[in-house]
Structures are given as structure tokens and as C-alpha cells.
C-alpha atoms as an extended CHARMM CRD file, in Angstrom:
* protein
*
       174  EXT
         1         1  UNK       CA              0.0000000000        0.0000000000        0.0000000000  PROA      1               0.0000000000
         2         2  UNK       CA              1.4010000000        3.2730000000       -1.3000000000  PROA      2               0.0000000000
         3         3  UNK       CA              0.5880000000        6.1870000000        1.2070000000  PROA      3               0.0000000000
         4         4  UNK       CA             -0.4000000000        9.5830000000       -0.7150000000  PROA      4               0.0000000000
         5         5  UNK       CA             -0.9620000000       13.4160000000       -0.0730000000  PROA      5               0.0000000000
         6         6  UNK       CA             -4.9550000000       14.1630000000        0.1330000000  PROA      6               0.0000000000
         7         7  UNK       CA             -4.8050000000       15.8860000000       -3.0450000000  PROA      7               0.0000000000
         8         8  UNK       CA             -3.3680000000       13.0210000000       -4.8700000000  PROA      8               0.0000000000
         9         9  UNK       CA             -5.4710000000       10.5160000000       -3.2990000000  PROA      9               0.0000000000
        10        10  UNK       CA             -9.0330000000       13.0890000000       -4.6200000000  PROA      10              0.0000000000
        11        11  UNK       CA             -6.8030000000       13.4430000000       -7.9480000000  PROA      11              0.0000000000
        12        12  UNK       CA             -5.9570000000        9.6510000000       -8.3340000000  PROA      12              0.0000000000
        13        13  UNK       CA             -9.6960000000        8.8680000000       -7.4480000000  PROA      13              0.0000000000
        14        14  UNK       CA            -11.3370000000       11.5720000000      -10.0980000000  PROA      14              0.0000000000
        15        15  UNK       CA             -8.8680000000       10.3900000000      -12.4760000000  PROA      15              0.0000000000
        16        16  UNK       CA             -9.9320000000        6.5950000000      -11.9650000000  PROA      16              0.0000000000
        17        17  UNK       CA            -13.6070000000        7.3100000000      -11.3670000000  PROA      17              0.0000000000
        18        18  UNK       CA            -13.7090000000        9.1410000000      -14.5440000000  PROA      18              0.0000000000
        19        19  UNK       CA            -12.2190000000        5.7990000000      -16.2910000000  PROA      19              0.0000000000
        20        20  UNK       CA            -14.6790000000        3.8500000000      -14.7750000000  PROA      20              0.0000000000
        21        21  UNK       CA            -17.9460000000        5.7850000000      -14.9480000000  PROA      21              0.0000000000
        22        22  UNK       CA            -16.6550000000        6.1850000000      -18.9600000000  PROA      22              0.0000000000
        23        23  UNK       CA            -15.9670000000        2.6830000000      -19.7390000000  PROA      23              0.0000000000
        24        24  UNK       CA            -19.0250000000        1.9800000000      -17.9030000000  PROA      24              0.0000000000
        25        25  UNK       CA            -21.5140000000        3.8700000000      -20.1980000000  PROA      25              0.0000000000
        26        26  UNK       CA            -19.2010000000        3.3010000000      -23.3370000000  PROA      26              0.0000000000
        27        27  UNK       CA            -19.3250000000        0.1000000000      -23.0910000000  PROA      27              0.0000000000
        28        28  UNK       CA            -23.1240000000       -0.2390000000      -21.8240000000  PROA      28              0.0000000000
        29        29  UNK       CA            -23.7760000000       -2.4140000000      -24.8150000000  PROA      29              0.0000000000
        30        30  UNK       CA            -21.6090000000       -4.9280000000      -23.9560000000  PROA      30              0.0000000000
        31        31  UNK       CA            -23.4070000000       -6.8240000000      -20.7090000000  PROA      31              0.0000000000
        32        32  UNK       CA            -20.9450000000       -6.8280000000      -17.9240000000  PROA      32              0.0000000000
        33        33  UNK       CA            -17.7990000000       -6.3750000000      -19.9850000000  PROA      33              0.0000000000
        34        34  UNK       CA            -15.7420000000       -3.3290000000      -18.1270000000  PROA      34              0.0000000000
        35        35  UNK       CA            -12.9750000000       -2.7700000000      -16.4350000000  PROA      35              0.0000000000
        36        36  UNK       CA            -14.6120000000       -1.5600000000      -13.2020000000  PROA      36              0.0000000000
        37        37  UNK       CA            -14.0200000000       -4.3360000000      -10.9000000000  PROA      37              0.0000000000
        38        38  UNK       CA            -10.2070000000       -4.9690000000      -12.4340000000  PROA      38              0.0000000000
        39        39  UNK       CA             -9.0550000000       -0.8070000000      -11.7210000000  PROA      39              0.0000000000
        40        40  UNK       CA            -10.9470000000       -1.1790000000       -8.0820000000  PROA      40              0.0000000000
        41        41  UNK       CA             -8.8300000000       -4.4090000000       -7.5520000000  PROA      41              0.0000000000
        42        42  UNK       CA             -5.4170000000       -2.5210000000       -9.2910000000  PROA      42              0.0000000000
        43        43  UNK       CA             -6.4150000000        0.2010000000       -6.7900000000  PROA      43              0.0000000000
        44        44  UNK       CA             -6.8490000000       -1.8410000000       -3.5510000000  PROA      44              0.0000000000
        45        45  UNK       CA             -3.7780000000       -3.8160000000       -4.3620000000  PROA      45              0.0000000000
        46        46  UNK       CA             -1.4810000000       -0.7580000000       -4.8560000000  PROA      46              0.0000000000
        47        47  UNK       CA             -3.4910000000        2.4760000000       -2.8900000000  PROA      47              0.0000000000
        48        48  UNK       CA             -4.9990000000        0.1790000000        0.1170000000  PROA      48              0.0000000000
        49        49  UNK       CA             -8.1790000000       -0.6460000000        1.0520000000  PROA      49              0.0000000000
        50        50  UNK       CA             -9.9580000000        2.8070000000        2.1980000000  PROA      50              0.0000000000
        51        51  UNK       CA             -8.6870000000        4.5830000000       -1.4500000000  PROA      51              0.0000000000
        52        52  UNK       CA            -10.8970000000        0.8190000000       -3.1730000000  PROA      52              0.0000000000
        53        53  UNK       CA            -13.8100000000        1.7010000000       -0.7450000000  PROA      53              0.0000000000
        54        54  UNK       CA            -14.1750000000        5.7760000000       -1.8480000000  PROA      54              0.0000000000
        55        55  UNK       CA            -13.4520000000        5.0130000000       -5.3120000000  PROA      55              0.0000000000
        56        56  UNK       CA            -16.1680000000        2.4900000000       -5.3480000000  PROA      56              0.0000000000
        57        57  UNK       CA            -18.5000000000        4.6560000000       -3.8240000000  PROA      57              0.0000000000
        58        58  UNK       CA            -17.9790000000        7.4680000000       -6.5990000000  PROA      58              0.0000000000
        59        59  UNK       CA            -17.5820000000        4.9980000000       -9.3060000000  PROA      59              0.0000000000
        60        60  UNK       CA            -20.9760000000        3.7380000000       -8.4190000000  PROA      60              0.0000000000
        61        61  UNK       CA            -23.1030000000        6.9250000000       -7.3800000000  PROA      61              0.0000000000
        62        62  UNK       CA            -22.0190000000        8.8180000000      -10.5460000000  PROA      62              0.0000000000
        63        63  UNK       CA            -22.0410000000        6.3010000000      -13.4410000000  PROA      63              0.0000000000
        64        64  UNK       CA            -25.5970000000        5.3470000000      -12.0820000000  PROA      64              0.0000000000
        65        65  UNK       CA            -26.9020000000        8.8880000000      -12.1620000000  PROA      65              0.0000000000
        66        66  UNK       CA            -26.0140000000        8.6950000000      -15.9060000000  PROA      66              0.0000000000
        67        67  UNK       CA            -27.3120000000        4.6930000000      -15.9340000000  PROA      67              0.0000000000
        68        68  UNK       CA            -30.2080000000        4.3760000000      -13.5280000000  PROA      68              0.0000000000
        69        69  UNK       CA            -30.1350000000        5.1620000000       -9.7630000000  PROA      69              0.0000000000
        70        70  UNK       CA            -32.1000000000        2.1850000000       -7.9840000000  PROA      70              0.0000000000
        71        71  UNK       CA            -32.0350000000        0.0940000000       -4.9930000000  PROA      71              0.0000000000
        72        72  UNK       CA            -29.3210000000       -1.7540000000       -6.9230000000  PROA      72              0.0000000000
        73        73  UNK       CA            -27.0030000000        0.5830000000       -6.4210000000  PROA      73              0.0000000000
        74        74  UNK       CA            -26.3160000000        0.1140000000       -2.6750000000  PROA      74              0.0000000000
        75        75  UNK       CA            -26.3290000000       -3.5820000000       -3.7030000000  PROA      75              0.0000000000
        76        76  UNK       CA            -22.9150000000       -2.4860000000       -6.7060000000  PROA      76              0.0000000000
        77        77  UNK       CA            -21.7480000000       -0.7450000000       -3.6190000000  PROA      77              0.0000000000
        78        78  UNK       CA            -21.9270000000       -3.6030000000       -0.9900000000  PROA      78              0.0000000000
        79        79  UNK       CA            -20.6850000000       -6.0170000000       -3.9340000000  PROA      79              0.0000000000
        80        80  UNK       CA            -17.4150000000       -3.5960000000       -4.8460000000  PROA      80              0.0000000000
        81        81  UNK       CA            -16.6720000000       -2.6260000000       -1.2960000000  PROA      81              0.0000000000
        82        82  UNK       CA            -16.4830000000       -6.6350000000       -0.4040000000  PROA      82              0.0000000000
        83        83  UNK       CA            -14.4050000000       -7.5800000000       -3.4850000000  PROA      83              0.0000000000
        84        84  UNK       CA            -12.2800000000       -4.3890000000       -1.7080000000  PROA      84              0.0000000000
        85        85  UNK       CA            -11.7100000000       -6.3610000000        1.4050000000  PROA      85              0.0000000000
        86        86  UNK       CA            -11.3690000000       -9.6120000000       -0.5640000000  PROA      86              0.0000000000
        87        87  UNK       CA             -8.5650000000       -8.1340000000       -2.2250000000  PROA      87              0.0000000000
        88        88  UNK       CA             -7.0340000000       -6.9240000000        0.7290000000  PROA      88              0.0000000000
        89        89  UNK       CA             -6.9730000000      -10.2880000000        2.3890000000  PROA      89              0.0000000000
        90        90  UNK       CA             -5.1960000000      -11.2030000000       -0.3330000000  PROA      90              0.0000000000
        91        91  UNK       CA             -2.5810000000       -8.6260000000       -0.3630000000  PROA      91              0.0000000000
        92        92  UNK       CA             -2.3410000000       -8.8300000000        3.2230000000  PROA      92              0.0000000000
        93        93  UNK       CA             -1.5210000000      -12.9750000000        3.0640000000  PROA      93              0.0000000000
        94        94  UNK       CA              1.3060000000      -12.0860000000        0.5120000000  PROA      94              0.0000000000
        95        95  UNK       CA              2.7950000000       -9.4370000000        2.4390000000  PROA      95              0.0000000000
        96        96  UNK       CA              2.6700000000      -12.0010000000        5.1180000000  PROA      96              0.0000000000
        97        97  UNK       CA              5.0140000000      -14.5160000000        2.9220000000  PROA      97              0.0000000000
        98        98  UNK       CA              6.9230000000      -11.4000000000        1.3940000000  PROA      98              0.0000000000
        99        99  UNK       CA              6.5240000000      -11.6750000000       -2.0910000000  PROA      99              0.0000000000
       100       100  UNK       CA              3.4250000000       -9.8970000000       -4.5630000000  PROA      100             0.0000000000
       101       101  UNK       CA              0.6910000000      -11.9850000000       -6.0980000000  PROA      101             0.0000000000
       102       102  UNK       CA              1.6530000000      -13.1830000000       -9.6070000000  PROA      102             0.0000000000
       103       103  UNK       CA             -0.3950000000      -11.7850000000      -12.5780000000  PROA      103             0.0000000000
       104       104  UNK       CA             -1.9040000000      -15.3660000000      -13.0970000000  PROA      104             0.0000000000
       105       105  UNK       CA             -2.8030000000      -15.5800000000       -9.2400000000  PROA      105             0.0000000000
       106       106  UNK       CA             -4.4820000000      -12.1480000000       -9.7190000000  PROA      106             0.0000000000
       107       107  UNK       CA             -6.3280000000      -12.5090000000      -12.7160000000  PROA      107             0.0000000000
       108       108  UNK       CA             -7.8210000000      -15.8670000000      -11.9140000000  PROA      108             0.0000000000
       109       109  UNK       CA             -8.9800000000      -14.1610000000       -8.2380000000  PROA      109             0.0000000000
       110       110  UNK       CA            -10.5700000000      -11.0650000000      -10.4780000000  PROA      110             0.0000000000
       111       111  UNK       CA            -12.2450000000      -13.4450000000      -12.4680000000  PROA      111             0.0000000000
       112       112  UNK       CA            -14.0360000000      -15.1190000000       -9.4640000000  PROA      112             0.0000000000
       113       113  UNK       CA            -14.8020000000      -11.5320000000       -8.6150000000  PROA      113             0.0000000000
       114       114  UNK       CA            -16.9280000000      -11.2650000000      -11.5060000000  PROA      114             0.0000000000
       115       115  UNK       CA            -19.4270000000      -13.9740000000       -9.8800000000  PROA      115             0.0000000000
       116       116  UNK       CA            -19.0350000000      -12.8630000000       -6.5710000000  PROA      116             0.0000000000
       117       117  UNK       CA            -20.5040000000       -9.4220000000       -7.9710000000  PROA      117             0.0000000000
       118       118  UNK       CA            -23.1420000000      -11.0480000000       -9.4950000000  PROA      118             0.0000000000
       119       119  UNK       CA            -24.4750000000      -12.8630000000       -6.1910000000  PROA      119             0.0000000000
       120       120  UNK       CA            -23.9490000000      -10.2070000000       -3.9210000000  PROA      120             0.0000000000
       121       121  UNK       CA            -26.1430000000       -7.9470000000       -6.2330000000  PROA      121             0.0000000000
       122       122  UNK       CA            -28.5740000000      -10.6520000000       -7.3570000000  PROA      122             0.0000000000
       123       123  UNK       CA            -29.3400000000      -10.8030000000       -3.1130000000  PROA      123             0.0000000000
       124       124  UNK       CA            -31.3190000000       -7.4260000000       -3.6420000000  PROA      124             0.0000000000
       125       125  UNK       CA            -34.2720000000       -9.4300000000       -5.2240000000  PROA      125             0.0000000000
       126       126  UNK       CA            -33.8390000000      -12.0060000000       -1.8930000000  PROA      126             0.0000000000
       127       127  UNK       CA            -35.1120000000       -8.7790000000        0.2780000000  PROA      127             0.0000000000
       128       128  UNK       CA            -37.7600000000       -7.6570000000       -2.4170000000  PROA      128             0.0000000000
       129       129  UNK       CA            -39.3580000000      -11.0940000000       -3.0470000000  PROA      129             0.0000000000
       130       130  UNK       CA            -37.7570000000      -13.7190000000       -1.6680000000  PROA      130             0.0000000000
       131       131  UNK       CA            -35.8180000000      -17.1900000000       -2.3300000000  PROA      131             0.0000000000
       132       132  UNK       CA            -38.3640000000      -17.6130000000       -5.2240000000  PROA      132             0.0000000000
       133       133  UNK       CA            -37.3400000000      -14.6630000000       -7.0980000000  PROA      133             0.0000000000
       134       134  UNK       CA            -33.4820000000      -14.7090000000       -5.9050000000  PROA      134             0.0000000000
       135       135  UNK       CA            -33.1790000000      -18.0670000000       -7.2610000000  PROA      135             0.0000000000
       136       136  UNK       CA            -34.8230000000      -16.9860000000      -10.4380000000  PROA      136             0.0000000000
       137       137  UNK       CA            -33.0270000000      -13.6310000000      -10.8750000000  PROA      137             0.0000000000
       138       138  UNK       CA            -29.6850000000      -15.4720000000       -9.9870000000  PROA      138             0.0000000000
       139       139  UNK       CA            -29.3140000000      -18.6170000000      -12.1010000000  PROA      139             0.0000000000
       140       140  UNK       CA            -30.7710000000      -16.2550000000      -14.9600000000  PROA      140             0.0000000000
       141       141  UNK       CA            -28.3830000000      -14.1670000000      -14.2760000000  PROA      141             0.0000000000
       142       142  UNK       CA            -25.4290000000      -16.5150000000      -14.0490000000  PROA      142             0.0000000000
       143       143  UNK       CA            -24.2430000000      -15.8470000000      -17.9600000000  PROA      143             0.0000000000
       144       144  UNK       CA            -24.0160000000      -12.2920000000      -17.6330000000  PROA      144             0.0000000000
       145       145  UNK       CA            -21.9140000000      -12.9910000000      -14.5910000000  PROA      145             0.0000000000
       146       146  UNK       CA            -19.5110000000      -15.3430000000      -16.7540000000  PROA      146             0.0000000000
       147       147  UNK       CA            -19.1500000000      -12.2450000000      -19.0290000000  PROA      147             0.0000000000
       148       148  UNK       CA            -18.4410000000      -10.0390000000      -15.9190000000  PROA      148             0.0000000000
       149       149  UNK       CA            -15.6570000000      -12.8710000000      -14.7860000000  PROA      149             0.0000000000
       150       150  UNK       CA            -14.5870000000      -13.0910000000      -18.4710000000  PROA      150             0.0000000000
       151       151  UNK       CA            -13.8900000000       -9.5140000000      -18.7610000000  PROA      151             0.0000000000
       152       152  UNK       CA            -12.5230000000       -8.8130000000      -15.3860000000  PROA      152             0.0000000000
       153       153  UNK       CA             -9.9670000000      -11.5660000000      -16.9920000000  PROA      153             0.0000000000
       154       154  UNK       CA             -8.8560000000       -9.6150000000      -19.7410000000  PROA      154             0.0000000000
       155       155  UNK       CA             -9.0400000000       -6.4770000000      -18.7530000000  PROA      155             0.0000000000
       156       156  UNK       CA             -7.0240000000       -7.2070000000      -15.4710000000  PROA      156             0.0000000000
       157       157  UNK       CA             -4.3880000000       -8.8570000000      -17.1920000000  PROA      157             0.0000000000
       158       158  UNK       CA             -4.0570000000       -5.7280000000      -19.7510000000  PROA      158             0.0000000000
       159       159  UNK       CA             -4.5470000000       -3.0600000000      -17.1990000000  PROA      159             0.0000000000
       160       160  UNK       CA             -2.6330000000       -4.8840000000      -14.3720000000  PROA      160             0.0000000000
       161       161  UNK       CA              0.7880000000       -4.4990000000      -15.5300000000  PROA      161             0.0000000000
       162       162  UNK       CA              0.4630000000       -1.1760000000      -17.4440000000  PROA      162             0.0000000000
       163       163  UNK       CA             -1.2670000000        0.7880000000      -14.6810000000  PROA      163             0.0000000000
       164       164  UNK       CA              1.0890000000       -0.5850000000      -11.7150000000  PROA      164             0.0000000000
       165       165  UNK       CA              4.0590000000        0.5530000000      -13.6810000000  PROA      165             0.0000000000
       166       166  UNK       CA              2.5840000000        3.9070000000      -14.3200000000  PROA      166             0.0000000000
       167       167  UNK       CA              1.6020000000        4.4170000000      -10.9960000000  PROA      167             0.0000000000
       168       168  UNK       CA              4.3850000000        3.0900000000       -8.9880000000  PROA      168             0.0000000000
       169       169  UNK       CA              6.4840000000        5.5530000000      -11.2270000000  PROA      169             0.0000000000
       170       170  UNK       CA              4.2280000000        8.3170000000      -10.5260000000  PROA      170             0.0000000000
       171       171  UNK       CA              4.5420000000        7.6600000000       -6.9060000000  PROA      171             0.0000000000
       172       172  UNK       CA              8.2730000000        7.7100000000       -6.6970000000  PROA      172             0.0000000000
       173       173  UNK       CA              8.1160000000       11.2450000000       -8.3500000000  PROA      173             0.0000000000
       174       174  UNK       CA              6.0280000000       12.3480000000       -4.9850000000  PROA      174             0.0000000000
């Protein structure tokens, strides 16, 4: 975890927020194929946990006032904020045995992200009409959650190594 100034941490989070709230309309056609989840893992991996919670939160709250504001939202927020704390537990167990997570280790983990999204959203339609409708809703649900874990995949492993680079650079020059 990289410590940084307040105004880089607001700067860093506007920037990324703005990438995700972008690829996030851009790409609205394509069902569950962004880069969200993979720049909030990058994030939480490099910036800590707290940085992954806020820029979740903005992520969220803005790209839904553009895509639809519901009672789904708190459910993208609960989803992000525990694949936050996931990834922390992760980064915490190799700072334990003193070495990083390997790109393969990574990208396999975001791609289990992808489903882990999907049931910790699908659990909305638990509260609004129970195990009846949550069952429905969720194994309906289950290939757009493949195409969430497939592009959480790809986009990890080309964001990954590009992004940590940059910003481990851009650190040092702080």
C-alpha cells in the first residue's frame, strides 16, 4: 500500500472514477464487460483498502446517475466494497510470505470476482421477493456474470501491468 498526499489521493480517485464511470456507459452495450471491478482491484492492491472503498462509492453513485439510480445501487456498492476487502486479504496474506501476487494468481482471483458481484447484487431481489425470485433472478443471471468474470480476466491482465508501472512511477516522483 502506497501512502499519498490528500490531493493526490481526490486526484488519483477523479482520475480513476472518470475511467470507470466512462468505460461503464461506453461500453453499456456490452453486458458486464468493463474494467470496473479490475481498476478497483489494481487500486486496492497498490493504494490500500480505504482509497478501493471511496473510489467504489464514486464509481458507483455517478455512473448510475447517468445509468439508472435504484435500490441496486447500494447492492454495486456492498458487492465492490467486499471484493475491496477480498482483495485486501489477499494482499495482506502475501505481504505475510513477502513476495506480490503473480499476474496469473491475480487474474484468476478477479475473475471469481466477476461472480461474486453477481451474487452479492442478485441478493437485492432475496429482500424484495424472496428465495423464489433470488433463485430466479440469480441462475438467470449466471451468464451475464460469466461475461463479468470473463472480462474482469482480460481487462485485469491488460490493465494490471500497465497501470502498476505507471503508478508506482508516478509515486516515486512524490
Amino acid at each position: 500500500m502506497t501512502k499519498l498526499s490528500k490531493v493526490q489521493e481526490i486526484s488519483l480517485i477523479g482520475i480513476l472514477a472518470a475511467v470507470n464511470i466512462a468505460s461503464r456507459i461506453a461500453l453499456q452495450a456490452l453486458p458486464n464487460f468493463k474494467p470496473v471491478t479490475s481498476i478497483i482491484i489494481i487500486s486496492v492492491m497498490i493504494f490500500g483498502l480505504a482509497f478501493g472503498i471511496k473510489l467504489t462509492i464514486v464509481t458507483t453513485v455517478v455512473s448510475n446517475v447517468f445509468l439508472g439510480m435504484g435500490t441496486w445501487t447500494f447492492f454495486q456498492i456492498f458487492a465492490w466494497i467486499i471484493i475491496c476487502l477480498l482483495t485486501e486479504i489477499i494482499v495482506d496474506f502475501y505481504k505475510k510470505i513477502k513476495t506480490d501476487p503473480s499476474l496469473l494468481v491475480m487474474s484468476i482471483f478477479a475473475f471469481f470476482m466477476g461472480y461474486v458481484f453477481g451474487f452479492i447484487v442478485s441478493l437485492e431481489q432475496l429482500m424484495i421477493g424472496g428465495p423464489g425470485l433470488f433463485f430466479a433472478y440469480y441462475t438467470t443471471g449466471i451468464l451475464f456474470d460469466t461475461f463479468h468474470a470473463v472480462g474482469n480476466l482480460c481487462f485485469y491482465l491488460v490493465c494490471a501491468p500497465i497501470s502498476m508501472k505507471i503508478f508506482m512511477k508516478e509515486i516515486k516522483v512524490f
